[in-house]
N, CA, C and O of each residue as an XYZ file, in Angstrom:
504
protein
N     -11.733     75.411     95.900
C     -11.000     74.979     94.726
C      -9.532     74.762     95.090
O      -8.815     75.640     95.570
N      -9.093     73.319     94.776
C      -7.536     73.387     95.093
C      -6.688     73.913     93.879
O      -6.858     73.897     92.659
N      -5.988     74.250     94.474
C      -4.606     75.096     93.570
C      -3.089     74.899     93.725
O      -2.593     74.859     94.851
N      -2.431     74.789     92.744
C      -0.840     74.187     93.071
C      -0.584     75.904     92.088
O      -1.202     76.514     91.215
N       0.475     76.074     92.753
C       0.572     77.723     92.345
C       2.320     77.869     92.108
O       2.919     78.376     93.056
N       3.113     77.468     90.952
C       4.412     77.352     90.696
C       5.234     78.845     91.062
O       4.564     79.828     91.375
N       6.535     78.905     91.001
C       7.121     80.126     90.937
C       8.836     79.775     90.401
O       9.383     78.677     90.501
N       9.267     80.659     90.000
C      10.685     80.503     90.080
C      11.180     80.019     88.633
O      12.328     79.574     88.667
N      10.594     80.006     87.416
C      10.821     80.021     86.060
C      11.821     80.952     85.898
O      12.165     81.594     86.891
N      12.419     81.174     84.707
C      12.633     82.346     83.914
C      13.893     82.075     82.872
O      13.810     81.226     81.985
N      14.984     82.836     83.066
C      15.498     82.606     81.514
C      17.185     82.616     82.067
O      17.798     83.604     82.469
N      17.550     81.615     81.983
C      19.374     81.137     82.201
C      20.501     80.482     81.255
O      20.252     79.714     80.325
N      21.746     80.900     81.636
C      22.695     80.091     80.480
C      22.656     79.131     80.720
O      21.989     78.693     81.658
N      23.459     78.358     79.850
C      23.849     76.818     80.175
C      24.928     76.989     81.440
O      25.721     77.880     81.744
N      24.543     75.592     82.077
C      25.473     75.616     83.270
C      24.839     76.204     84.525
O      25.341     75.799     85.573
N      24.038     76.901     84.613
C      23.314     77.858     85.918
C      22.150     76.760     86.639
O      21.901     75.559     86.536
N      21.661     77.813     87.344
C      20.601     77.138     88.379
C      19.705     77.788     88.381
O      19.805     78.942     87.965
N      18.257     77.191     88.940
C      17.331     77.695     89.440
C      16.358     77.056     90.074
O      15.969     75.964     89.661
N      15.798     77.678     91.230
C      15.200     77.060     91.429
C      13.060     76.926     91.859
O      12.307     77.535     92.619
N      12.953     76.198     91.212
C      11.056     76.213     91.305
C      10.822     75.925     92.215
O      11.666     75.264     92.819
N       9.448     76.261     92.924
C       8.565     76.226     94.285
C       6.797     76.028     93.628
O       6.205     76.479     92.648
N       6.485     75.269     94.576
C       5.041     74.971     94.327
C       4.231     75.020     95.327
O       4.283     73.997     96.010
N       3.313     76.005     95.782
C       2.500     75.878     96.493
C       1.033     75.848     96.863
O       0.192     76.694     96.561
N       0.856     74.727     97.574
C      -0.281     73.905     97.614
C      -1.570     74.500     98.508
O      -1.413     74.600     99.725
N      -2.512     74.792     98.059
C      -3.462     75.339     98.742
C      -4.305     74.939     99.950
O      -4.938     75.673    100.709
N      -4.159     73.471     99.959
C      -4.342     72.742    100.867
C      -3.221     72.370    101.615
O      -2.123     72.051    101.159
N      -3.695     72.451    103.265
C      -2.787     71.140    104.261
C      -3.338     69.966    103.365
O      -2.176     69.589    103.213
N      -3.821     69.349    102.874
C      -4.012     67.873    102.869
C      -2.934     67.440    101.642
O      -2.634     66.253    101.519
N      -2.493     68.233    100.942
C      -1.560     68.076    100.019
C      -0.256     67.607    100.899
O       0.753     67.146    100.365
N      -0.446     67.834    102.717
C       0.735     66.908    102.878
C       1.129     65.707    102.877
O       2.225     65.163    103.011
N      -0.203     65.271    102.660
C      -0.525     63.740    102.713
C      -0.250     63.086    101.029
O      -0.273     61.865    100.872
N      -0.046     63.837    100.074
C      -0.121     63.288     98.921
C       1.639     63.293     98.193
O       2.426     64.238     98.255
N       1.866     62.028     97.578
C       2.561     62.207     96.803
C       2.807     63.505     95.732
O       1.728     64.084     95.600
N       3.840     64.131     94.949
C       3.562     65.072     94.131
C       4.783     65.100     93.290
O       5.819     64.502     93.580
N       4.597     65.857     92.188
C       6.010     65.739     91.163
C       6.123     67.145     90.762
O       5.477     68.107     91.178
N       7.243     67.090     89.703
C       7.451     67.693     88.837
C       7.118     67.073     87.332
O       7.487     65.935     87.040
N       6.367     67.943     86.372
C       6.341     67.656     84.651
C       6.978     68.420     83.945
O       7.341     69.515     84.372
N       7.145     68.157     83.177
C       7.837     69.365     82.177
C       7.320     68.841     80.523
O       7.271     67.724     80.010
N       6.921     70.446     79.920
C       6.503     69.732     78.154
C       7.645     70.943     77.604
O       7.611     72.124     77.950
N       8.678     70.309     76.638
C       9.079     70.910     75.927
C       8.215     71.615     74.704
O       6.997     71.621     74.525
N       9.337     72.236     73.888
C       8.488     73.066     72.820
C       8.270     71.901     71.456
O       9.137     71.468     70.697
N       6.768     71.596     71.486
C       7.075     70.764     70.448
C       6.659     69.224     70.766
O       6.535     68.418     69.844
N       6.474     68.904     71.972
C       6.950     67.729     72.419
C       5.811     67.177     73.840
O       5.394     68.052     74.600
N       5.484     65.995     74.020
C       4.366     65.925     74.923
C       5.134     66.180     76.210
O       6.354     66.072     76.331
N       4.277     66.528     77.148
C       4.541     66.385     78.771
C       5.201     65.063     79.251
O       4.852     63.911     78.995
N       6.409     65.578     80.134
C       7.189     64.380     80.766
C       7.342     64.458     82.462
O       7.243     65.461     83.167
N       7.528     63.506     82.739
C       7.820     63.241     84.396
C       9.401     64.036     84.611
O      10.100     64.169     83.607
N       9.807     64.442     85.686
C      11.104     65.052     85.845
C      11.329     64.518     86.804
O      12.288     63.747     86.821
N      10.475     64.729     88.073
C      11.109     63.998     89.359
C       9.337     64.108     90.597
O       8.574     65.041     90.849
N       9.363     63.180     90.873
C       8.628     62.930     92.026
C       8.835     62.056     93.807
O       9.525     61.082     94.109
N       8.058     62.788     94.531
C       8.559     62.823     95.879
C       7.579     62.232     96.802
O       6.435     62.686     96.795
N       7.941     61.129     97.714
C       6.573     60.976     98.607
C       6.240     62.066     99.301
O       6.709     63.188     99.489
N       4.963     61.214     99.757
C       4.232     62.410    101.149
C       5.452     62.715    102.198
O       5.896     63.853    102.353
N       5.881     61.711    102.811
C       7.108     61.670    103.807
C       8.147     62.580    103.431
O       8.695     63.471    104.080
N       8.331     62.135    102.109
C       9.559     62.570    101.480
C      10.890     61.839    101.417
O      11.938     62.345    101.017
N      10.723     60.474    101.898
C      11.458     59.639    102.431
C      12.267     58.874    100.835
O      13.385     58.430    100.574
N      10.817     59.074     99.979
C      11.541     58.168     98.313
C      11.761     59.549     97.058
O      11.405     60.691     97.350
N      12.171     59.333     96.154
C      12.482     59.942     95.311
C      12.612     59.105     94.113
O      13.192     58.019     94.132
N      11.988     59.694     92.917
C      11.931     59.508     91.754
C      12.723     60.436     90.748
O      12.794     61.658     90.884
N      13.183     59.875     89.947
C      13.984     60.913     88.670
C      14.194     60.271     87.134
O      14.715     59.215     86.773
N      13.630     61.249     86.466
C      13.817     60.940     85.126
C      15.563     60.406     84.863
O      16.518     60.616     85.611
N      15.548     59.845     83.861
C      17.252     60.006     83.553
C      17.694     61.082     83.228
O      18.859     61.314     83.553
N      17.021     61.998     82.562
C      17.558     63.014     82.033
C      17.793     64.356     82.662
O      18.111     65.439     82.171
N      17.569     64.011     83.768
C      17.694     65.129     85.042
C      18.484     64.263     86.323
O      18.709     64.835     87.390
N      18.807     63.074     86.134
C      19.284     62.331     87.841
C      20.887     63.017     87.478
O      21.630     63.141     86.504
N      20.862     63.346     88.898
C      22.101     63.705     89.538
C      22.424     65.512     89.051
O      23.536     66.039     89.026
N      21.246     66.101     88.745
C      21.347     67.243     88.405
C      20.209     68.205     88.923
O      20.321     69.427     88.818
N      19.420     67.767     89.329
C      17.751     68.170     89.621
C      17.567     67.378     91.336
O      17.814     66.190     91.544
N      17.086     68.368     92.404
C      16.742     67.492     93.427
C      15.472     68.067     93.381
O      15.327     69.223     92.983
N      14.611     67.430     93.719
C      13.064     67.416     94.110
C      13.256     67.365     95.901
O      14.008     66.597     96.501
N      12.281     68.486     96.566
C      12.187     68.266     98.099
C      11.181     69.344     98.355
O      10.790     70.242     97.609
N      10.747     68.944     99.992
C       9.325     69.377    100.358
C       9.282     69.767    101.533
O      10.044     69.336    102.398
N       8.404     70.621    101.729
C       8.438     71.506    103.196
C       6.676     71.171    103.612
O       6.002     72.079    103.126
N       6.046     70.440    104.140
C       5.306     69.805    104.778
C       4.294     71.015    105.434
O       3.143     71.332    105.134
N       4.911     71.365    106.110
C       4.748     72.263    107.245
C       4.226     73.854    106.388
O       3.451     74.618    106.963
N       4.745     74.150    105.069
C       4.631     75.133    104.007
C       3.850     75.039    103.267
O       3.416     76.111    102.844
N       3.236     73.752    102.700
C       2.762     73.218    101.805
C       3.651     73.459    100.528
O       3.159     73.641     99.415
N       4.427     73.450    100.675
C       5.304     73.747     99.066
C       6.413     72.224     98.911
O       6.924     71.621     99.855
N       6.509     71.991     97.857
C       7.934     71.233     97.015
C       8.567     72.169     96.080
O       7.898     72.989     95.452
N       9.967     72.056     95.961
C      10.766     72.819     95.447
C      11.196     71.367     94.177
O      10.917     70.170     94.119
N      11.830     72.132     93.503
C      13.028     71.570     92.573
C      14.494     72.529     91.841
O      14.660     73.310     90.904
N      15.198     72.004     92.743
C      16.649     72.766     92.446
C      17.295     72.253     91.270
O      17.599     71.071     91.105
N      17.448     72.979     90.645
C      17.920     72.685     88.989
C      19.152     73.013     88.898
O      19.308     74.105     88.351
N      20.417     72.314     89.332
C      21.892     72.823     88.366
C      22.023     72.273     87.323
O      21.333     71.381     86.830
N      23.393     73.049     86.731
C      24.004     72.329     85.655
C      23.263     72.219     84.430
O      23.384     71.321     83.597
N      22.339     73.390     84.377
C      20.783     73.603     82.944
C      21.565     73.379     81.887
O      22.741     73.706     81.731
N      20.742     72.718     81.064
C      21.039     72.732     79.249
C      20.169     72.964     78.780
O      19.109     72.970     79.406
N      20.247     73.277     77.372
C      19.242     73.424     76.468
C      17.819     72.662     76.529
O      16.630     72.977     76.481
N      18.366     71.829     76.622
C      17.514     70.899     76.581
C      16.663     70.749     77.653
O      15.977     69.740     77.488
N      16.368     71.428     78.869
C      16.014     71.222     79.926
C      14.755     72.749     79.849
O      14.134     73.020     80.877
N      14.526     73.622     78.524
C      14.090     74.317     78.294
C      12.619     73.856     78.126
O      12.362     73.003     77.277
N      11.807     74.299     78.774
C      10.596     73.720     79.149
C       9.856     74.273     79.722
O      10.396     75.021     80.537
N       8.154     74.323     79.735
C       7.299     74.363     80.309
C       7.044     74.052     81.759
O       5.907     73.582     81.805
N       7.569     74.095     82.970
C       7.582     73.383     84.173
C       5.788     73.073     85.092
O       5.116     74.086     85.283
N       5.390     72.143     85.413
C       4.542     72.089     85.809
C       4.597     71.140     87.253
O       5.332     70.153     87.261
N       4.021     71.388     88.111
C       3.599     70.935     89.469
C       2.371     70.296     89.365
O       1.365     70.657     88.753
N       2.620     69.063     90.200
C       1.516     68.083     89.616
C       1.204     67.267     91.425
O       1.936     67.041     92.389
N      -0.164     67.065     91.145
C      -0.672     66.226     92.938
C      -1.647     65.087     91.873
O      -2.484     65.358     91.012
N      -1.071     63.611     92.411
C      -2.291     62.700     91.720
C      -3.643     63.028     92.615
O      -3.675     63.665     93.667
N      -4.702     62.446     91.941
C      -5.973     62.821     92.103
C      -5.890     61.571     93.700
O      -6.053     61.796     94.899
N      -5.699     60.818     93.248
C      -5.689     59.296     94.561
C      -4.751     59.426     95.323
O      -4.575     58.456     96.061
N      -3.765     60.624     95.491
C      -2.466     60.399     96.439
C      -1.280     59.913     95.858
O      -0.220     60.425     96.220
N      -1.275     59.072     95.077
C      -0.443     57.780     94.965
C      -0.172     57.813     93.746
O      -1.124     57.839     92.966
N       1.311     57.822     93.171
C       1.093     57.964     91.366
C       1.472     56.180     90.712
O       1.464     55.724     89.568
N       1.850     55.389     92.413
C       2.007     53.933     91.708
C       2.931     53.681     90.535
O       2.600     52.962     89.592
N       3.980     54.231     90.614
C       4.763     54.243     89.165
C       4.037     54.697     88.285
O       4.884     55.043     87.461
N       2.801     55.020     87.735
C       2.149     55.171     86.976
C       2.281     57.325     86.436
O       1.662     58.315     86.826
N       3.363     57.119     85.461
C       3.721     58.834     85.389
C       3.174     59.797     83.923
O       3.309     60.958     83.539
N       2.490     58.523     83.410
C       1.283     59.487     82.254
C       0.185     60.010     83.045
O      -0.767     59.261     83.262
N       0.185     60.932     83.407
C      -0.672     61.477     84.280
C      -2.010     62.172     83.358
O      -1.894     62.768     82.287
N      -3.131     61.937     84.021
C      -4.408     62.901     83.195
C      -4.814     63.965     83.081
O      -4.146     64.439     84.000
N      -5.297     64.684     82.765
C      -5.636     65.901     82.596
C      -6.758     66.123     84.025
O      -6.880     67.225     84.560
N      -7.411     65.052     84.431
C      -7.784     65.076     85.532
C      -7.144     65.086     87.186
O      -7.720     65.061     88.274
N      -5.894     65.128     86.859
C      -5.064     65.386     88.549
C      -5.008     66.123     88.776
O      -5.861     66.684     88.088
N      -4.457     67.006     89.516
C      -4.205     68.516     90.184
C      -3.162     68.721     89.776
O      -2.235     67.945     90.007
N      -2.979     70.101     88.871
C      -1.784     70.737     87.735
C      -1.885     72.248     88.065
O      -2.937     72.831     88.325
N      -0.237     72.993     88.006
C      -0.310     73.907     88.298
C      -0.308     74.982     87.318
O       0.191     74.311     86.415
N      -0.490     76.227     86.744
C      -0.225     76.947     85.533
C       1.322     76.385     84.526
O       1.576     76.310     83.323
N       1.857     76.170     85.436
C       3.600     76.228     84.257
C       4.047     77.209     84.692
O       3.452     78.242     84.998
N       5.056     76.983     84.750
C       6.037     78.099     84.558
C       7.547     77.373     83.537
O       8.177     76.326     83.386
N       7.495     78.760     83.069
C       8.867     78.669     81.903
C      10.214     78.717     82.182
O      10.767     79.709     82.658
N      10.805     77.605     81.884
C      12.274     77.501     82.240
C      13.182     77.648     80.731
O      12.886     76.651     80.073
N      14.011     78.376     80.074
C      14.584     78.505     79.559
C      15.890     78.643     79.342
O      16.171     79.772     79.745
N      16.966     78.052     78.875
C      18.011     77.719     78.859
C      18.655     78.151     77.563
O      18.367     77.671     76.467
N      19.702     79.258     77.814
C      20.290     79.448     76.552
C      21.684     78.949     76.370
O      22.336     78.702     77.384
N      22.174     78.787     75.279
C      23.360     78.195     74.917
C      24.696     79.410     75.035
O      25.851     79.088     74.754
């Protein structure tokens, strides 16, 4: 059974950091594209940032560019996402995500059928 296994949630002011780790139960997850999701309270699941296999491209929501880096340790099987500069608004459900085909093709409504990790909770207080 594959498994994406998050860490590094928990509860910060505005302005702070933190940072999430995801790790992949498989080597073959080095071969796959992978992201970050996030579902607020209230609100459907969104894309945050995604990373090739290489690691060479990078993807980012607007609402996280230039504040959020997405990056990957190959060799670990893990991707991280370093979060400064938190707001409220960035209070969320965090989830680690592997498309089922490798490849997410621009395509960032993802199914309930890809490889998803529990969540972990990021919270941001004012």
């Amino acid at each position: 059974q594959v498994q994406l296994v998050e860490s590094g949630g928990g509860l910060v002011q505005a302005g702070g950091s933190l940072r999430l780790s995801c790790l992949a139960s498989e080597h073959s997850f080095s071969r796959y594209s992978m992201g970050w999701f996030r579902q607020p309270p209230g609100k459907e699941r969104e894309v945050v940032a995604i990373i090739t296999w290489s690691g060479d491209r990078t993807y980012y929501s607007e609402s996280v560019k230039g504040r959020f880096t997405i990056s990957r340790d190959n060799a670990k099987h893990t991707i991280y996402l370093q979060m400064n500069n938190l707001e409220p608004e960035d209070t969320a459900v965090y989830y680690c995500n592997a498309p089922r085909g490798g490849n997410y093709y621009s395509d960032y409504r993802r199914p309930e059928s890809d490889y998803w990790g529990q969540g972990t909770q990021v919270t941001v207080s004012s």
